[in-house]
C-alpha positions, 0 to 999 in steps of 0.5 A: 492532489492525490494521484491526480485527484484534488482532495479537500483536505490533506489526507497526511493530516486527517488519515490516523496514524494508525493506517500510516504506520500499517502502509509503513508495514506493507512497505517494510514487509513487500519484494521488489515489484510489489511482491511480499519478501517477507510477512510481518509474523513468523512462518507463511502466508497461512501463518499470517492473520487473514485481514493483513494478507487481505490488507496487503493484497487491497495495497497491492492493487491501489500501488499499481493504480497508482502506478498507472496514473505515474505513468499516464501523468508523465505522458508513458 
């Protein structure tokens, strides 16, 4: 089960590493609350390279839906 959703298979196992080790980025790299402390390359957001500032924000969105479905599971 995936945030409620039954999965065929384990996404730990089928997801390349690669995708695990960006997630590991965004969470090393995001603020309390979701928010970016700090990027992964020297400088602002228009120092960093579109597709992880446009990867970062997908993050953002599918923490909060899951997020969502915490609370609803949990009966809030």
């Amino acid at each position: 089960m995936v945030a409620g959703e039954a999965w065929a298979e384990n996404p730990r196992i089928t997801v390349p590493e690669a995708y695990h080790a960006f997630v590991r980025l965004w969470a090393a790299c995001r603020g309390g609350m979701g928010g970016i402390a700090h990027w992964p390359d020297a400088g602002g957001v228009n120092d960093q390279a579109a597709w992880v500032v446009d990867t970062f924000a997908a993050l953002r969105g599918i923490d909060a839906a899951l997020d969502e479905v915490r609370r609803r599971l949990a009966g809030g």
